[in-house]
N, C-alpha and C positions, 0 to 999 in steps of 0.2 A: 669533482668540485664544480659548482657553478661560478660564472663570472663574479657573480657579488660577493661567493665566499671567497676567492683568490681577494681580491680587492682589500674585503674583510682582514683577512688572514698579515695581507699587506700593510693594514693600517694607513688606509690611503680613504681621505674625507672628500666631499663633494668639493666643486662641481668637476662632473665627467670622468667618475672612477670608472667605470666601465669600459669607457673609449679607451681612458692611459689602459687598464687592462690586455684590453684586444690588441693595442699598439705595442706594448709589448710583448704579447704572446705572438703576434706576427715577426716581432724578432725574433723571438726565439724559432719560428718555422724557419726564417731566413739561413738562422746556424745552422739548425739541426738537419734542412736539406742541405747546405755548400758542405757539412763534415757527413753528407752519409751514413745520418742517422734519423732513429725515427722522430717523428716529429710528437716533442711531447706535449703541444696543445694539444694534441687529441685527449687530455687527461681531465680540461676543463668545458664545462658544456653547458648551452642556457637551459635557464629552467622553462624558456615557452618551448625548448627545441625536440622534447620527445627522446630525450637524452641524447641529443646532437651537442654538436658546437651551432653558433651563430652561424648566419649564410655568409659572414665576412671570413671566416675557417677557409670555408670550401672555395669560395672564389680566389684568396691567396694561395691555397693548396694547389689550384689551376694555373693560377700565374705563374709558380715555382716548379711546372712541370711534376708534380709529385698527384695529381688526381686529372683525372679524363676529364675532357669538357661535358659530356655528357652527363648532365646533374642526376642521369636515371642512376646510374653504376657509382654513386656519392655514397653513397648508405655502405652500401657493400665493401669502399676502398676505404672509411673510416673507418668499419670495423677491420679491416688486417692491419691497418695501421695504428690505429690503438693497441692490438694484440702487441705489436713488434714493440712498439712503446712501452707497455709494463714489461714486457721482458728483459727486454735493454737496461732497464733503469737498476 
């Protein structure tokens, strides 16, 4: 899902559905690393991103110890963790 359909899906109207989005989908990174599981925003992704998530995904994923600083090896450690994420769920 892209952020605008989470939002959609949400039923959540302007202004800054997108930011409450991401602000909450970084909570849920916050849970899902402290309980040791996969992080299920990797399940939503923008539509400029090439089927990523937004550069705010990856940089909280860095803060949370859960992705390398290295933005080269980013591509690579969302796809395992997406993987772990559909499985998990």
């Amino acid at each position: 899902m892209t952020y605008q359909q989470v939002a959609n899906t949400l039923g959540l109207t302007p202004p800054r559905t997108i930011a409450r989005v991401a602000q909450a989908l970084e909570q849920l990174m916050e849970e899902d690393v402290a309980a040791g599981r996969p992080m299920i925003a990797t399940l939503v992704i923008s539509r400029r991103g090439e089927g990523l998530p937004a550069s705010g995904f990856f940089e909280k994923a860095v803060a949370l110890g859960r992705f390398p600083n290295d933005p080269a090896q980013h591509s690579a450690r969302y796809t395992e963790e997406r993987e772990q994420a559909l499985l998990a769920r």
